[in-house]
C-alpha atoms as a printed R data frame, in Angstrom:
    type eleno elety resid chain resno       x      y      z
1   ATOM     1    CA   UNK     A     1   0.000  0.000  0.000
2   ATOM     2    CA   UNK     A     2   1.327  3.614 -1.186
3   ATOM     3    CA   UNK     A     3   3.079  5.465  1.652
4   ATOM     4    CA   UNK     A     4   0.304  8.313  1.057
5   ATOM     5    CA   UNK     A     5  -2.870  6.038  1.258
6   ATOM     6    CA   UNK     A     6  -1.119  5.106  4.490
7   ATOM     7    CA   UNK     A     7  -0.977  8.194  5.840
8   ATOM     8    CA   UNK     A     8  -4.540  8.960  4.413
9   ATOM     9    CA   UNK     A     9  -6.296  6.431  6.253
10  ATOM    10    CA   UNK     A    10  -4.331  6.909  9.884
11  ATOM    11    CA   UNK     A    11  -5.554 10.555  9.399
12  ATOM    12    CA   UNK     A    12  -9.293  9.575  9.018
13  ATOM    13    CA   UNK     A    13  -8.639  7.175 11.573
14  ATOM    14    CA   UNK     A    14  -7.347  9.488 14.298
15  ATOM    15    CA   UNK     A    15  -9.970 12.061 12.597
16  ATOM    16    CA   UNK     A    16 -13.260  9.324 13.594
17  ATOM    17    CA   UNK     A    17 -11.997  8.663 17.083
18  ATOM    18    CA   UNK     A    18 -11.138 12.404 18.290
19  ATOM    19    CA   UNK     A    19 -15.123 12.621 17.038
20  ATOM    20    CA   UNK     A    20 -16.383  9.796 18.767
21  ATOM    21    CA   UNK     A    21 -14.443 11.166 22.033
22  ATOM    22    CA   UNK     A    22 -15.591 14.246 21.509
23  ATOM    23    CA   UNK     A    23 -19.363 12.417 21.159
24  ATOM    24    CA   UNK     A    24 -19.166 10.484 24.487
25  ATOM    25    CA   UNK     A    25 -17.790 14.068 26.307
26  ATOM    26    CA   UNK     A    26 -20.695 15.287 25.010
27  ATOM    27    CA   UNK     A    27 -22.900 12.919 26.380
28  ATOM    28    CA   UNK     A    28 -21.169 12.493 29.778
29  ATOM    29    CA   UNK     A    29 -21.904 16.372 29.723
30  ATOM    30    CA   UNK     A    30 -25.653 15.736 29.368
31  ATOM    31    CA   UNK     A    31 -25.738 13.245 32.175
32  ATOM    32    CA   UNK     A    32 -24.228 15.493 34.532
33  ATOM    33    CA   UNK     A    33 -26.882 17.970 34.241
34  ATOM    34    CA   UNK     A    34 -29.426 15.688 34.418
35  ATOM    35    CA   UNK     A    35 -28.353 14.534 37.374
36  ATOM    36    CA   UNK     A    36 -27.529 17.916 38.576
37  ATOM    37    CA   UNK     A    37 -31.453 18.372 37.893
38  ATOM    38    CA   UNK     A    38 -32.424 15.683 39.691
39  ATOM    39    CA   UNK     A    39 -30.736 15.812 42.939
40  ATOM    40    CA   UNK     A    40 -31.645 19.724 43.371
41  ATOM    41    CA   UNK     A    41 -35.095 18.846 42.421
42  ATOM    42    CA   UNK     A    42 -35.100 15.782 44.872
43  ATOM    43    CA   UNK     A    43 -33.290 17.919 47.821
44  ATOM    44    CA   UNK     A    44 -35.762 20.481 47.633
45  ATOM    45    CA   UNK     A    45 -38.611 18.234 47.630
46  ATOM    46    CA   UNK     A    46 -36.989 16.404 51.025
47  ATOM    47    CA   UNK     A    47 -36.593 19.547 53.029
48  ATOM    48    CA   UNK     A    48 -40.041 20.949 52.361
49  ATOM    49    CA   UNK     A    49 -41.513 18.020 53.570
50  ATOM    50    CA   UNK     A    50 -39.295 17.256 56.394
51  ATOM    51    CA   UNK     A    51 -40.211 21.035 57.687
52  ATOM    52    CA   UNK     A    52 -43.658 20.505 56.938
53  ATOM    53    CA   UNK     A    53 -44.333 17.066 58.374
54  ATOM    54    CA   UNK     A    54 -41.140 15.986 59.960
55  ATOM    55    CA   UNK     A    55 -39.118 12.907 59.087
56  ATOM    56    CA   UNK     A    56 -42.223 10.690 57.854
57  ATOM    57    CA   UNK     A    57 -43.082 13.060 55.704
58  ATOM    58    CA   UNK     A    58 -40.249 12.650 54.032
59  ATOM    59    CA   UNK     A    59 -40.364  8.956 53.093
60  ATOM    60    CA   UNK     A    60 -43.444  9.583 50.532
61  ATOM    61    CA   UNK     A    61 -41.006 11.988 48.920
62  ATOM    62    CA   UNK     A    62 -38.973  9.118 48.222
63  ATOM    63    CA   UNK     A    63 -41.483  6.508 47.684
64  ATOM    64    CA   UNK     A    64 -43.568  8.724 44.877
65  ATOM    65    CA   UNK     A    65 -42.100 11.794 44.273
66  ATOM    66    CA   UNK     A    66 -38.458 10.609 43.153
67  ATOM    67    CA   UNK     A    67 -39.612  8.518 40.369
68  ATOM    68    CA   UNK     A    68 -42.039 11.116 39.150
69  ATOM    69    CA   UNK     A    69 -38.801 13.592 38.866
70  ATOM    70    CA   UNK     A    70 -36.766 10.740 37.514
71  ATOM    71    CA   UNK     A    71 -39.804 10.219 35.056
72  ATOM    72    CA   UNK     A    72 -39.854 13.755 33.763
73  ATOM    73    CA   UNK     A    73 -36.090 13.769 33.118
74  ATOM    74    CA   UNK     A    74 -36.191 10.997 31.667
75  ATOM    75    CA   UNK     A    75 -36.793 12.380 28.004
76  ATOM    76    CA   UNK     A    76 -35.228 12.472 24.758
77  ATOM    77    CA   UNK     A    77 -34.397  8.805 24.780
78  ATOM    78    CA   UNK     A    78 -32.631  9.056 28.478
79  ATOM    79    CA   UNK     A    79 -33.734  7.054 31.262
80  ATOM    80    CA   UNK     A    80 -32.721  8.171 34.922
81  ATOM    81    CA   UNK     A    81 -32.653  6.150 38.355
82  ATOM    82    CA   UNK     A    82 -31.203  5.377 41.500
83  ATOM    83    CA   UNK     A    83 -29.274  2.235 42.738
84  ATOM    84    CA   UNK     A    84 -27.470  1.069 45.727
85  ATOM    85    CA   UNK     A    85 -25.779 -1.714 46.550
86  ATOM    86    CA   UNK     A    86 -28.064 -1.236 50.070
87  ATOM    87    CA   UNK     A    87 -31.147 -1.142 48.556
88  ATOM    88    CA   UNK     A    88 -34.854  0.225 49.920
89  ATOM    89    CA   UNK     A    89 -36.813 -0.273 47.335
90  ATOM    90    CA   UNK     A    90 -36.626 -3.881 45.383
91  ATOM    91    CA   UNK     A    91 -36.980 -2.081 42.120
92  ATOM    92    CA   UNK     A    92 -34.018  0.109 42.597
93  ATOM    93    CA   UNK     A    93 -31.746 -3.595 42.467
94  ATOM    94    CA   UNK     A    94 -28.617 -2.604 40.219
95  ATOM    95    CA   UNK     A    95 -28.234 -4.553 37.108
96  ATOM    96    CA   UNK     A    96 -24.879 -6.458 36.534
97  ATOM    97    CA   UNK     A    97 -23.243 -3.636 35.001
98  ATOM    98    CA   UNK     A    98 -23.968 -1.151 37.931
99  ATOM    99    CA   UNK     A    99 -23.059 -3.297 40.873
100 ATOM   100    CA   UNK     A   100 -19.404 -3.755 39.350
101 ATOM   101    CA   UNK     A   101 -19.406  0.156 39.093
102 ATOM   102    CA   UNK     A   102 -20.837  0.421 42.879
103 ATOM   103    CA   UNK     A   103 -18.170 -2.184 43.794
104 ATOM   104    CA   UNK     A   104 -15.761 -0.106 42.463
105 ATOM   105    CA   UNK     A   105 -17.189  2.870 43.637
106 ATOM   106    CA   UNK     A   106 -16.389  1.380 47.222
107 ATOM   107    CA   UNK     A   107 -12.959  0.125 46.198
108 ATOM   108    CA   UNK     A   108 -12.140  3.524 45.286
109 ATOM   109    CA   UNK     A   109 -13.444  5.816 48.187
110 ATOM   110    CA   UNK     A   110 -11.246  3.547 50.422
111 ATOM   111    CA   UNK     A   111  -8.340  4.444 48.718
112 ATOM   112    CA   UNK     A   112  -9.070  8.045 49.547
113 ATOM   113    CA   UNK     A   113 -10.779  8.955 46.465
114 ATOM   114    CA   UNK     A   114 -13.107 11.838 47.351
115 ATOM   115    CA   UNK     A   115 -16.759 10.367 46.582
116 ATOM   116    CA   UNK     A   116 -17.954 13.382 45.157
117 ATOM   117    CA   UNK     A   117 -15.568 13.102 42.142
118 ATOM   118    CA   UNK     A   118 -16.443  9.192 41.590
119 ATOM   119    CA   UNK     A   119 -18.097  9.149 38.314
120 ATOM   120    CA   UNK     A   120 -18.015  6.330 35.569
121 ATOM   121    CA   UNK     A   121 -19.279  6.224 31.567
122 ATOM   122    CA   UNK     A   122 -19.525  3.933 28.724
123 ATOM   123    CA   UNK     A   123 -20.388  3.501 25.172
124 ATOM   124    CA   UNK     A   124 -21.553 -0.386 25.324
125 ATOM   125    CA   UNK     A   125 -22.307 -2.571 22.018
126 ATOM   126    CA   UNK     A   126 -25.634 -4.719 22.837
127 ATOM   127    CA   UNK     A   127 -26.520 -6.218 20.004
128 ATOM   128    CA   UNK     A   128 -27.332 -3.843 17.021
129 ATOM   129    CA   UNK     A   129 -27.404 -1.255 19.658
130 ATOM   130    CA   UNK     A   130 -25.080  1.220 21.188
131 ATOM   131    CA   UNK     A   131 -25.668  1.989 24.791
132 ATOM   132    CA   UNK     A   132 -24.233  4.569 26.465
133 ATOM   133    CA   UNK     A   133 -23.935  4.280 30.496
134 ATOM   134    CA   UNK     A   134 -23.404  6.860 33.121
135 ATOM   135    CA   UNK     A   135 -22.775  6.149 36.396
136 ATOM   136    CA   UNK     A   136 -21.696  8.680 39.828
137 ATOM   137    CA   UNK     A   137 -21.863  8.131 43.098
138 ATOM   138    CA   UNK     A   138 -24.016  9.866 46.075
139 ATOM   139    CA   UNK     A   139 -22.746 10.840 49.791
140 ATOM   140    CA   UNK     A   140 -24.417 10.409 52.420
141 ATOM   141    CA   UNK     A   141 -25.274 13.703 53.830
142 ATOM   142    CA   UNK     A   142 -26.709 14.540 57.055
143 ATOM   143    CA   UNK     A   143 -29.932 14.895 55.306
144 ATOM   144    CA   UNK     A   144 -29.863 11.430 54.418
145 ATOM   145    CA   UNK     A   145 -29.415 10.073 57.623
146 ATOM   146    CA   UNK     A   146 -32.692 11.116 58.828
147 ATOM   147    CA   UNK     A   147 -34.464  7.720 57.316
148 ATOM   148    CA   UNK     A   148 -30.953  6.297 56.060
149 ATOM   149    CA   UNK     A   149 -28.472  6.661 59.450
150 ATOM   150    CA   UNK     A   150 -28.128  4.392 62.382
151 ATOM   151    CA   UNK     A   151 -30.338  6.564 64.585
152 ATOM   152    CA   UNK     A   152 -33.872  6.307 63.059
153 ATOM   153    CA   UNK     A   153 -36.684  7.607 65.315
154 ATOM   154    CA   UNK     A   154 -39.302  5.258 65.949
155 ATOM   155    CA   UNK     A   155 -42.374  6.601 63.823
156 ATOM   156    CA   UNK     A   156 -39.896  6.683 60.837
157 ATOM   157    CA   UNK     A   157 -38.807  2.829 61.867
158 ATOM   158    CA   UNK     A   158 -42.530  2.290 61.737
159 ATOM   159    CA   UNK     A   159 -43.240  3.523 58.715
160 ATOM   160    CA   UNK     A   160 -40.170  2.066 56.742
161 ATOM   161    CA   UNK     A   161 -41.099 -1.473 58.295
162 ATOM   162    CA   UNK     A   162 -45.221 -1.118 56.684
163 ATOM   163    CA   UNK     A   163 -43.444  0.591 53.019
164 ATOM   164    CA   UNK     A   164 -40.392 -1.725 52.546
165 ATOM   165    CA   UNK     A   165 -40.104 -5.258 54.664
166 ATOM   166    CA   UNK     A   166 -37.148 -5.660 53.500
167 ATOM   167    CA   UNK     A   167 -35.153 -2.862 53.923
168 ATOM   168    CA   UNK     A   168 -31.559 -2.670 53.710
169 ATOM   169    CA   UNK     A   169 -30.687  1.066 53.613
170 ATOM   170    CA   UNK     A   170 -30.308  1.522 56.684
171 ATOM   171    CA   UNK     A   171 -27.361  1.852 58.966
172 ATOM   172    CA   UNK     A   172 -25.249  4.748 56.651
173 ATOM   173    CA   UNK     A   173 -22.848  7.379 58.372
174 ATOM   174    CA   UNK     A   174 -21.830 10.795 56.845
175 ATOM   175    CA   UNK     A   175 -18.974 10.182 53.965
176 ATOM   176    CA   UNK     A   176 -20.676  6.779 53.131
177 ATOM   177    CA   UNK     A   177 -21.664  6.152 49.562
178 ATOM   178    CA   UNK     A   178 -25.544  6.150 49.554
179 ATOM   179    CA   UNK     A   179 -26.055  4.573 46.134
180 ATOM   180    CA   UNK     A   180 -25.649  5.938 42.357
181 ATOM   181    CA   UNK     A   181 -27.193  7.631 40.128
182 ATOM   182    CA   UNK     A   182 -27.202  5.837 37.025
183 ATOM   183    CA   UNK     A   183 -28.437  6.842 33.468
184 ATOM   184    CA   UNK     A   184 -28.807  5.297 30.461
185 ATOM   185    CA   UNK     A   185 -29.310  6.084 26.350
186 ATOM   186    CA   UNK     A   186 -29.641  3.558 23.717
187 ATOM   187    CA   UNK     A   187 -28.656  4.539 20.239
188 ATOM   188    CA   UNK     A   188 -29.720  2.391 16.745
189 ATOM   189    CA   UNK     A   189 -26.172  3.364 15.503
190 ATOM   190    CA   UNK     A   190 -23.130  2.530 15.997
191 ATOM   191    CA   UNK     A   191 -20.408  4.552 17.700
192 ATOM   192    CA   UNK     A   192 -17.140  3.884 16.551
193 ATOM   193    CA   UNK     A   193 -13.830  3.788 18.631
194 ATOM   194    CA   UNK     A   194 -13.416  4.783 22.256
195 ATOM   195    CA   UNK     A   195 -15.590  2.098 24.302
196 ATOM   196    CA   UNK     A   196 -14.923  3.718 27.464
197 ATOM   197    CA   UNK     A   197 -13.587  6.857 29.174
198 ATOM   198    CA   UNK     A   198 -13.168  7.084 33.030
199 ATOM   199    CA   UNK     A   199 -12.798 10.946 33.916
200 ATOM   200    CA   UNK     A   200  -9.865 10.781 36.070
201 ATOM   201    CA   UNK     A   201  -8.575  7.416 34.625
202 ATOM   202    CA   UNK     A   202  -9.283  5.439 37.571
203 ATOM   203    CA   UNK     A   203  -9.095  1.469 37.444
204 ATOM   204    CA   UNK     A   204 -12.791  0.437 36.344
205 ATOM   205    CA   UNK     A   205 -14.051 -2.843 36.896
206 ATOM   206    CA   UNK     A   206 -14.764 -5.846 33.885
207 ATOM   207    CA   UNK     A   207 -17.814 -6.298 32.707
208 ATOM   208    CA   UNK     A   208 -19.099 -9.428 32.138
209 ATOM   209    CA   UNK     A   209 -22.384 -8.527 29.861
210 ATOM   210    CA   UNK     A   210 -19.497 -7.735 27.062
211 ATOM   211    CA   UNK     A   211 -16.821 -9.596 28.064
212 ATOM   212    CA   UNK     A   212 -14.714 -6.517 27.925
213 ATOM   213    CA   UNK     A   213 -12.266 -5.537 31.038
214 ATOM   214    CA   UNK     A   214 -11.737 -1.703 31.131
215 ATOM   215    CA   UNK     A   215  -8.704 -0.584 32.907
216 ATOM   216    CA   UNK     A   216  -9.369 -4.104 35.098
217 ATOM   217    CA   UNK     A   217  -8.313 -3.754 38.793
């Protein structure tokens, strides 16, 4: 192959990936004001009705009115939720793919990583599909230790026992990691190149759905 046709091709080459890069930026972009949306929307909704009904109050907020926020966001093909590996809610389980994050979530924070920065994103092939993942991590603050920390009043006890038997979020201290947010977009095309990016180019753990290991631990 001519020298120039050589160098052609490595120029479109580096030319398609700098685009796709620039692509999943883009994207990781979107999810963080999404999110952004979310947890101020969320936070808001908390402290009104922890001021206007105390603690108990506050557990509808979770139970109904943080889907029907993660509904609304969830538009333009994006779909929004939260996860923990401590989980309230049944239906808020992590899938394969966002325990291993979670896990390393953990791994990470206990190396002195600060939690706040713990973030994790992914252009997947499934199928004929390309799915992008998004994944960062929430602290526990002292908000959420009203319902979430190892001192629970009784009437919130109560209540948590009638809305989730088998609660496990319970027992959290200020600087633990609550859970994730974690959102998702699936695209009918597919993205070329880069098949992950970790912001700070932390260790990231395998994933098994692909049977690709990113940056494996």
């Amino acid at each position: 192959m001519p020298a120039r046709t050589c160098l052609f091709m490595l120029c479109v080459l580096v030319s398609s990936l700098q685009a796709n890069a620039n692509e999943l930026q883009q994207l990781a972009d979107a999810s963080r004001d999404i999110i952004s949306e979310f947890s101020s929307h969320l936070k808001n909704a908390l402290t009104d009705a922890i001021q206007e009904g105390g603690p108990v109050n506050a557990i509808a907020v979770c139970k109904t009115r943080a889907p029907e926020i993660a509904e609304a966001l969830s538009r333009e093909g994006w779909q929004i939720r939260r996860t923990s590996l401590k989980v309230r809610n049944p239906a808020n389980t992590p899938d394969e793919f966002e325990r291993k994050v979670l896990e390393d979530f953990e791994r990470r924070k206990n190396e002195g990583k600060d939690i706040r920065q713990l973030a994790y994103y992914k252009m997947k092939e499934v199928g004929e599909q390309s799915e992008f993942r998004y994944m960062t991590a929430i602290p526990t603050d002292e908000l959420c230790l009203t319902c979430h920390g190892n001192t629970i009043s009784e009437a919130v006890k109560t209540r948590l026992d009638q809305l989730y038997p088998g609660d496990q979020a319970r027992g959290f201290r200020t600087g633990d990691i609550r859970g994730a947010f974690s959102l998702k977009k699936i695209f009918r095309r597919e993205l070329q190149g880069e098949e992950s990016i970790q912001p700070d180019n932390a260790p990231l753990p395998a994933d098994e759905t692909t049977g690709e290991v990113t940056n494996s631990p």
